[in-house]
LOPASE-973500 format. One record per residue: residue number from 1; x, y, z of N, C-alpha, C in turn. Coordinates in nm, 3 decimals. Each point is the difference from the previous one (the first is absolute). Example, Ala and Ser with C-alpha at 12.3 -4.5 7.8 and 13.67 -1.06 7.14 Angstrom:
% LOPASE-973500
<papa pos="1" n_east="1.319" n_north="-0.569" n_up="0.780" ca_east="-0.089" ca_north="0.119" ca_up="0.000" c_east="0.090" c_north="0.120" c_up="0.000"/>
<papa pos="2" n_east="-0.035" n_north="0.105" n_up="-0.072" ca_east="0.082" ca_north="0.119" ca_up="0.006" c_east="-0.077" c_north="0.109" c_up="0.073"/>
END
This chain:
% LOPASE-973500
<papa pos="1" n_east="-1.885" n_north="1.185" n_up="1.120" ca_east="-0.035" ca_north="-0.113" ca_up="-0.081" c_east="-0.059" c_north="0.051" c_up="-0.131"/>
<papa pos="2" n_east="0.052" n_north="-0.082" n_up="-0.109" ca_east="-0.068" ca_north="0.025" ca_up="-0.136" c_east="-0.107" c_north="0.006" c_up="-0.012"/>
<papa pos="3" n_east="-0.111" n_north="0.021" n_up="-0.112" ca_east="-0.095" ca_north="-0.057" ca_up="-0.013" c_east="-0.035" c_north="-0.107" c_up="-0.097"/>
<papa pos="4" n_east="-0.059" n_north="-0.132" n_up="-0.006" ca_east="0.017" ca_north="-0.108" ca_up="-0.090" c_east="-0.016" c_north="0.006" c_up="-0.108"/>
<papa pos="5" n_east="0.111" n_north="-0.079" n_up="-0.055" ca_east="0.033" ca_north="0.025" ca_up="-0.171" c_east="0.043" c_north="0.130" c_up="-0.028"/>
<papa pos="6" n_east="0.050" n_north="0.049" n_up="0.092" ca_east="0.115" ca_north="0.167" ca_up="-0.055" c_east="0.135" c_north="-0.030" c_up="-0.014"/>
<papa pos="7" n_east="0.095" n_north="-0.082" n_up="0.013" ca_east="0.129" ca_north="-0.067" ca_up="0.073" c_east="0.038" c_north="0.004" c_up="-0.194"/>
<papa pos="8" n_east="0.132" n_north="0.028" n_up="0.000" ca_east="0.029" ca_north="0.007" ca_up="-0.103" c_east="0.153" c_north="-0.073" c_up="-0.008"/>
<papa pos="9" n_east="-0.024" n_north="-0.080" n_up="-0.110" ca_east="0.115" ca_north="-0.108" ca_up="0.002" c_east="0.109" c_north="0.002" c_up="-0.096"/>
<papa pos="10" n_east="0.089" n_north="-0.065" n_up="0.028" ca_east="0.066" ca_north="-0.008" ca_up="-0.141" c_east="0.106" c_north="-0.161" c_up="0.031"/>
<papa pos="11" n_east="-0.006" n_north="-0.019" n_up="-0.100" ca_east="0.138" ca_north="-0.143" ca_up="-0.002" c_east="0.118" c_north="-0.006" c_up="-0.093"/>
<papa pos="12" n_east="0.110" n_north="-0.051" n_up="0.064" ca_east="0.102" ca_north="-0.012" ca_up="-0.110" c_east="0.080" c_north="-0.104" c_up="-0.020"/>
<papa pos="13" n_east="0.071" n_north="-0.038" n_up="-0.147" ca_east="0.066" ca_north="-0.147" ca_up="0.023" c_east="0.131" c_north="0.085" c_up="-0.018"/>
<papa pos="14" n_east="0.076" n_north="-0.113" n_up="0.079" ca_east="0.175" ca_north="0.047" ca_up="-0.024" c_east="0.094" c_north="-0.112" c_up="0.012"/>
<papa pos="15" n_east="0.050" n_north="-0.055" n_up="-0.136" ca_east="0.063" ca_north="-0.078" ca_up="-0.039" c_east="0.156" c_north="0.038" c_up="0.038"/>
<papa pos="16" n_east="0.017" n_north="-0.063" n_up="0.152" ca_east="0.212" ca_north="0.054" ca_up="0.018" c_east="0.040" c_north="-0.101" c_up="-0.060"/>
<papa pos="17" n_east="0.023" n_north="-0.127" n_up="-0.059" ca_east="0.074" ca_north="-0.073" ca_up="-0.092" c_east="0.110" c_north="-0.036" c_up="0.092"/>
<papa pos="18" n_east="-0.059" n_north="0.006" n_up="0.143" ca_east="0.094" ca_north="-0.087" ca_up="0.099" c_east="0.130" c_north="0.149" c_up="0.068"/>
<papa pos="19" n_east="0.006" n_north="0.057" n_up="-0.034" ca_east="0.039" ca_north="0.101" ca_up="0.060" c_east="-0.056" c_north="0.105" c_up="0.129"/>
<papa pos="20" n_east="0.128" n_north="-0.001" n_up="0.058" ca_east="-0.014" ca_north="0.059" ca_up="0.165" c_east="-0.110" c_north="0.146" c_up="-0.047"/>
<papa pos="21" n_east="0.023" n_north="0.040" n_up="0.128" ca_east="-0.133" ca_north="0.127" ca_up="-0.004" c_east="0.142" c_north="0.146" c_up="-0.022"/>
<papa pos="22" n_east="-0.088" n_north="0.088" n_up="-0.050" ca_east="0.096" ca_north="0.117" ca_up="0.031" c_east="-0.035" c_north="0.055" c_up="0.108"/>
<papa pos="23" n_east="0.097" n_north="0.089" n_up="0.086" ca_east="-0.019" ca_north="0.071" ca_up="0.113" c_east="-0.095" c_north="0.133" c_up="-0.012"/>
<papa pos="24" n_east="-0.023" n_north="0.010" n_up="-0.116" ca_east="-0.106" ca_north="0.129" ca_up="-0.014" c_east="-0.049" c_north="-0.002" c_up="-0.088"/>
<papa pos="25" n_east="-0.157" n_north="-0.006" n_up="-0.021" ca_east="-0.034" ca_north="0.035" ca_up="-0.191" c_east="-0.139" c_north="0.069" c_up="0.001"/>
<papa pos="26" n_east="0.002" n_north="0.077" n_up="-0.040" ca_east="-0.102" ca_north="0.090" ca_up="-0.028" c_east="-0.101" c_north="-0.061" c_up="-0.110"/>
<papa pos="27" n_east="0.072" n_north="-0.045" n_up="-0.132" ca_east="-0.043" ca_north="-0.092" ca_up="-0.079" c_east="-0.098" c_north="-0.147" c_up="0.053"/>
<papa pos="28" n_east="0.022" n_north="-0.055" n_up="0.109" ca_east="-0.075" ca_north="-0.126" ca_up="0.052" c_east="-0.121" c_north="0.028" c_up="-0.001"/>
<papa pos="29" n_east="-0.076" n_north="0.143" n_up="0.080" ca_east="-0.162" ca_north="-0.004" ca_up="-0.034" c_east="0.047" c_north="0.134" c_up="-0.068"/>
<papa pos="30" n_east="-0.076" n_north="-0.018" n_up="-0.099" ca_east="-0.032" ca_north="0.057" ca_up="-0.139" c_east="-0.111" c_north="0.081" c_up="-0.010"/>
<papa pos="31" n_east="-0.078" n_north="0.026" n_up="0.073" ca_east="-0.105" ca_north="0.098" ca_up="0.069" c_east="-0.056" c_north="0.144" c_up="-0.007"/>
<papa pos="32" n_east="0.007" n_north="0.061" n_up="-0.032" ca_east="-0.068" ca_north="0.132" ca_up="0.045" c_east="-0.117" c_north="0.043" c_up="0.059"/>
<papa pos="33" n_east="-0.071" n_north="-0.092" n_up="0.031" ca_east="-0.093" ca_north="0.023" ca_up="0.090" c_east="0.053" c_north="-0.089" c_up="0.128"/>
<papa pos="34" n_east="-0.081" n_north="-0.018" n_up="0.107" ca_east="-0.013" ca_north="-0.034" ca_up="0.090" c_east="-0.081" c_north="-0.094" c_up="0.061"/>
<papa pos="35" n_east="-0.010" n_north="-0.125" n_up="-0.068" ca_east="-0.096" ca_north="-0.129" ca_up="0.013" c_east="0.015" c_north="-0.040" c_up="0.171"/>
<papa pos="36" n_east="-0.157" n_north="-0.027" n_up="0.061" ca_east="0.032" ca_north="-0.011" ca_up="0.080" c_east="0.037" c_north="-0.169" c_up="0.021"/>
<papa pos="37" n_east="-0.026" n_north="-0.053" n_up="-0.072" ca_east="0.057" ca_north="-0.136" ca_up="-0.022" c_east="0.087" c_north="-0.004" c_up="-0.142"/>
<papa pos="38" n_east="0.112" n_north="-0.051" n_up="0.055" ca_east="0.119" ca_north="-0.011" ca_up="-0.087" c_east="0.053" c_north="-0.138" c_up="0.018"/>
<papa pos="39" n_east="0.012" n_north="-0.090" n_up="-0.133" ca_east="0.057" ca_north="-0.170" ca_up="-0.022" c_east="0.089" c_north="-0.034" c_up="-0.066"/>
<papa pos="40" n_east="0.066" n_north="-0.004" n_up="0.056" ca_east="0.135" ca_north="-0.041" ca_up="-0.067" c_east="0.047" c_north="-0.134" c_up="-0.068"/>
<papa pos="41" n_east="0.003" n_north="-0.036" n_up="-0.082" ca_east="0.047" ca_north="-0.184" ca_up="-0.049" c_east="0.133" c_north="0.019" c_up="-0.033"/>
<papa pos="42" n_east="0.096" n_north="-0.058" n_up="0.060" ca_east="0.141" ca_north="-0.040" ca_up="-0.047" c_east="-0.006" c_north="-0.153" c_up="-0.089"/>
<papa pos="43" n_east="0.062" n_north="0.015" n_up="-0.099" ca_east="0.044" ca_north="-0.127" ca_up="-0.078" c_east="0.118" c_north="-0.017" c_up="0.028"/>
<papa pos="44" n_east="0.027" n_north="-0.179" n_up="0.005" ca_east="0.153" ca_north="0.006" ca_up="0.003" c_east="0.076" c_north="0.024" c_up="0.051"/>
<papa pos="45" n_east="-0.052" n_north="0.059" n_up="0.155" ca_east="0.090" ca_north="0.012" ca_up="0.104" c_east="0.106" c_north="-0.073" c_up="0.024"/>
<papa pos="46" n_east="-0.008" n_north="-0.106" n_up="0.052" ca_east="0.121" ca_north="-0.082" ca_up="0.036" c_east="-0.064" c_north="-0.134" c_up="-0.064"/>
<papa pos="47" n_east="0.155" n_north="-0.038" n_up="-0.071" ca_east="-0.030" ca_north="-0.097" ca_up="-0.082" c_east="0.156" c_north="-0.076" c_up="-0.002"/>
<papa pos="48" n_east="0.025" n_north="-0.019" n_up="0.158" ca_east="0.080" ca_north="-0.111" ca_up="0.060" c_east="-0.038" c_north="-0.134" c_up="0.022"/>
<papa pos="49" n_east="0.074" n_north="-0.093" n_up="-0.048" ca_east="-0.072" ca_north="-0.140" ca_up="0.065" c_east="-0.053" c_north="0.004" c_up="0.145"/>
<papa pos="50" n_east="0.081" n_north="0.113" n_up="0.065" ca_east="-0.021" ca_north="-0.056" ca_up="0.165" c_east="-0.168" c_north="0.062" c_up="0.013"/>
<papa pos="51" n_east="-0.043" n_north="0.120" n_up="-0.070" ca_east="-0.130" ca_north="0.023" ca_up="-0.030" c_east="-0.141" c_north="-0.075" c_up="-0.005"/>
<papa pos="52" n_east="0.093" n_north="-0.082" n_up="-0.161" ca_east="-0.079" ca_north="-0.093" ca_up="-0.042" c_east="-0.055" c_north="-0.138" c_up="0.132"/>
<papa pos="53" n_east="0.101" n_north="-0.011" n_up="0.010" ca_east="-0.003" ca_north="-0.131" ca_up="0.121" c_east="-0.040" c_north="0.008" c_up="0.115"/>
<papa pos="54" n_east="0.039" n_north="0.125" n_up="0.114" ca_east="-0.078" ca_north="0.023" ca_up="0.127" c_east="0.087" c_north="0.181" c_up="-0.011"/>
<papa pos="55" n_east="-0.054" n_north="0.059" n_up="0.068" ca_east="0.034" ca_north="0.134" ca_up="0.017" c_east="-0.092" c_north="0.065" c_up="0.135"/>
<papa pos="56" n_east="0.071" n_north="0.066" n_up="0.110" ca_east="-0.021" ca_north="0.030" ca_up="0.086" c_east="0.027" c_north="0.201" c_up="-0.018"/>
<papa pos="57" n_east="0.114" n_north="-0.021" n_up="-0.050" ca_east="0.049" ca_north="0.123" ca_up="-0.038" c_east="-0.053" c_north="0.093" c_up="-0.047"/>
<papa pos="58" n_east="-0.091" n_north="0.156" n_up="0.073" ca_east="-0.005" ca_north="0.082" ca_up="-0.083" c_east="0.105" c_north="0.109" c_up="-0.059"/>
<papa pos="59" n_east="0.086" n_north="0.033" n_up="0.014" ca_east="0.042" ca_north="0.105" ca_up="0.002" c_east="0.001" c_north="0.052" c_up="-0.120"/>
<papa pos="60" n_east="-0.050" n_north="-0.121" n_up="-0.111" ca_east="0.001" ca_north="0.101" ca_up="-0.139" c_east="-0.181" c_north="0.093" c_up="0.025"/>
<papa pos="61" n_east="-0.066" n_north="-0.083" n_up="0.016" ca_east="-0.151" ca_north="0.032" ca_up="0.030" c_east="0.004" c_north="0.145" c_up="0.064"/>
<papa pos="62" n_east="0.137" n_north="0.030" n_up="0.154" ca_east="-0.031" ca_north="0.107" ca_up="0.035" c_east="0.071" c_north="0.091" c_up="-0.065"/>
<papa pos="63" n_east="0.134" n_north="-0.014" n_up="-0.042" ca_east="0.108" ca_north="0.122" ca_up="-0.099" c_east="-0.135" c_north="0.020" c_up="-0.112"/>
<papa pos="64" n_east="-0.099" n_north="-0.070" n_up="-0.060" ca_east="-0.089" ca_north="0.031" ca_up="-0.092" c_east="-0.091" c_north="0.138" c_up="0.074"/>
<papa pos="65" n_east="-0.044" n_north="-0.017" n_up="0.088" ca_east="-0.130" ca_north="0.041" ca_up="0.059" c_east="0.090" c_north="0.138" c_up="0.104"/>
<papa pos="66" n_east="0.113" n_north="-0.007" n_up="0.046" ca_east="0.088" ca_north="0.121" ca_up="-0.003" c_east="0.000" c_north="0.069" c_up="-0.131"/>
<papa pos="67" n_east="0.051" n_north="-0.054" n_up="-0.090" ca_east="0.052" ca_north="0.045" ca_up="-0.130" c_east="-0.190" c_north="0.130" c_up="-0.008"/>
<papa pos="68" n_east="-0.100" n_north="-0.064" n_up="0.001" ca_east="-0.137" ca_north="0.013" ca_up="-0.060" c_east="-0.005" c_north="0.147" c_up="0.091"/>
<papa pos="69" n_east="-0.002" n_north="-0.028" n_up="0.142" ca_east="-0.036" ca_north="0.111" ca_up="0.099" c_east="0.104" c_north="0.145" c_up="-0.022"/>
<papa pos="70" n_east="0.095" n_north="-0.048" n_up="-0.045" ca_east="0.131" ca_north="0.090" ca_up="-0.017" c_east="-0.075" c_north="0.114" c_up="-0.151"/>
<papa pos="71" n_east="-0.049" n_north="-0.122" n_up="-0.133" ca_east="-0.061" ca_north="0.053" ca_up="-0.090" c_east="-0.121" c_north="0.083" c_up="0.038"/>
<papa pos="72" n_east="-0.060" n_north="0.016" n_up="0.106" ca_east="-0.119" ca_north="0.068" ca_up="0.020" c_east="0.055" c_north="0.121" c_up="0.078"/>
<papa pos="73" n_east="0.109" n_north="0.002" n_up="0.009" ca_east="0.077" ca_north="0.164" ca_up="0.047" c_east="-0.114" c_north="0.049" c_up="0.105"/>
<papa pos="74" n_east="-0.028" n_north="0.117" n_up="-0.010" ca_east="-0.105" ca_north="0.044" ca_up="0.118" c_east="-0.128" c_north="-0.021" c_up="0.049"/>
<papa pos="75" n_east="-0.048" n_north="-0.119" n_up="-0.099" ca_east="-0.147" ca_north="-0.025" ca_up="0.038" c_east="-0.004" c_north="-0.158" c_up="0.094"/>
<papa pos="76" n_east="0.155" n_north="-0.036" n_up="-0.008" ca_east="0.041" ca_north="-0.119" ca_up="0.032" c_east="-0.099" c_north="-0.035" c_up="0.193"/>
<papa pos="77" n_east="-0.048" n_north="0.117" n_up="0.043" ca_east="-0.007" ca_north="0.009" ca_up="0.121" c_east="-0.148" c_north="-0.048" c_up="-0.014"/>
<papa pos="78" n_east="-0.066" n_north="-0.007" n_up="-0.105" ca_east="-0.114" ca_north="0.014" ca_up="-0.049" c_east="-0.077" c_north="-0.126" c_up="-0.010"/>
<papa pos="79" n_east="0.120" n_north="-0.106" n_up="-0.015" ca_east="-0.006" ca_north="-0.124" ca_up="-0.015" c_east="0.032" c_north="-0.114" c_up="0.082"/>
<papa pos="80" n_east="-0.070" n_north="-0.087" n_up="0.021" ca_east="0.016" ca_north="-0.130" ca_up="0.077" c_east="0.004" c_north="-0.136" c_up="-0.078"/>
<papa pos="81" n_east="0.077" n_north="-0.085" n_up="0.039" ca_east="-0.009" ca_north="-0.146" ca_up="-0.053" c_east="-0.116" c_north="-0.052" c_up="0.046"/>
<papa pos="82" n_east="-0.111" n_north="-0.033" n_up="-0.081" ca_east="-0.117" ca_north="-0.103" ca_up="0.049" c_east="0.041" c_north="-0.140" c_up="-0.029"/>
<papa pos="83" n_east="0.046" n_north="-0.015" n_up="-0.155" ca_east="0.021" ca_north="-0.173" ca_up="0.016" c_east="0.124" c_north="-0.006" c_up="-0.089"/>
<papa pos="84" n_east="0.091" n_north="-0.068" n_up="0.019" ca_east="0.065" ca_north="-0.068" ca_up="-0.101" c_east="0.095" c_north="-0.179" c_up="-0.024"/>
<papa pos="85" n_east="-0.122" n_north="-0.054" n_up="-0.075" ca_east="0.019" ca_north="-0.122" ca_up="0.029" c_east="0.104" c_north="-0.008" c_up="-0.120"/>
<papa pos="86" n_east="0.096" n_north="-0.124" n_up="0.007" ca_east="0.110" ca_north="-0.020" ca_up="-0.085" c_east="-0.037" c_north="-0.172" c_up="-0.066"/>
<papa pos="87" n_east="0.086" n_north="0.023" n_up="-0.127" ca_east="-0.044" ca_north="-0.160" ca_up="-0.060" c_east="0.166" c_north="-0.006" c_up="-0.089"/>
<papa pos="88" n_east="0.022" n_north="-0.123" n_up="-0.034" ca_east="0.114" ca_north="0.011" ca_up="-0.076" c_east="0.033" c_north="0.099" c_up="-0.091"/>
<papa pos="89" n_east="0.085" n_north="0.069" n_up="0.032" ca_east="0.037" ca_north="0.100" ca_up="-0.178" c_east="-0.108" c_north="0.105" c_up="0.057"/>
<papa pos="90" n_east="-0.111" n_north="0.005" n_up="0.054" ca_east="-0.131" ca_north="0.075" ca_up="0.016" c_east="0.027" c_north="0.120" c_up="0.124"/>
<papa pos="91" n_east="-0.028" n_north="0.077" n_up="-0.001" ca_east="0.038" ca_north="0.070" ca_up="0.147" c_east="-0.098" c_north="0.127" c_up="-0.059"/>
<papa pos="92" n_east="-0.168" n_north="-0.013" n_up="0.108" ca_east="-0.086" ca_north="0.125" ca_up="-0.026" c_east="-0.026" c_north="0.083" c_up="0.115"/>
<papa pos="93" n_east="-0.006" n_north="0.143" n_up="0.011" ca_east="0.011" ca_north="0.094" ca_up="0.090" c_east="-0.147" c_north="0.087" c_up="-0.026"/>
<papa pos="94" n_east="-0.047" n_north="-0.021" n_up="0.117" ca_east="-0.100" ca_north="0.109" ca_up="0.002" c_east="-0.016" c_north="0.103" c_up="0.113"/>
<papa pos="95" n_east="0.013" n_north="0.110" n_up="-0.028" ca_east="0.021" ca_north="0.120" ca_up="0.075" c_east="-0.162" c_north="0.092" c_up="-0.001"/>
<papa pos="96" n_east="-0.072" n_north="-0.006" n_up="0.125" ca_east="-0.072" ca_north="0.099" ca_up="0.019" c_east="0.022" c_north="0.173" c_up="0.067"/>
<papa pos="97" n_east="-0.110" n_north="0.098" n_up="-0.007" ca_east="-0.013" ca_north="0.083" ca_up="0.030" c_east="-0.068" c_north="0.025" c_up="0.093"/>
END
């Protein structure tokens, strides 16, 4: 266990403009250190009527959050999903250590 107020954070926004996830990106966390809390904000995720209106569907939410773990190459093991709540167009990921 840490000790309080040592935890070192970082956040990021990422505007996909409605576009699928890529299968690999090194580019998604942008990092060189090693935050043990890491937040992700997607803009614009899905911006289907069927979205807008009712949506059950994640699979963009998870090809995102694949796409993210894939970007963390070897530290990926390092990391866990604590929360990620979704809102229209909105899709935020937070990954602890």
């Amino acid at each position: 266990m840490m000790p309080a107020g040592s935890a070192q954070s970082e956040a990021q926004s990422i505007n996909v403009q409605g576009s699928t996830a890529p299968s690999t990106s090194s580019t998604l966390v942008a990092s060189d250190d090693d935050p043990d809390i890491l937040v992700l904000g997607f803009q614009e995720l899905d911006l289907s009527t069927e979205a807008l209106l009712y949506s059950t569907n994640t699979a963009r939410e998870d090809a995102w959050c694949s796409a993210v773990f894939a970007g963390l190459g070897e530290k990926r093991s390092q990391y866990v999903k604590v929360r990620y709540p979704r809102n229209f167009g909105l899709f935020y990921l937070a990954l602890a250590s």
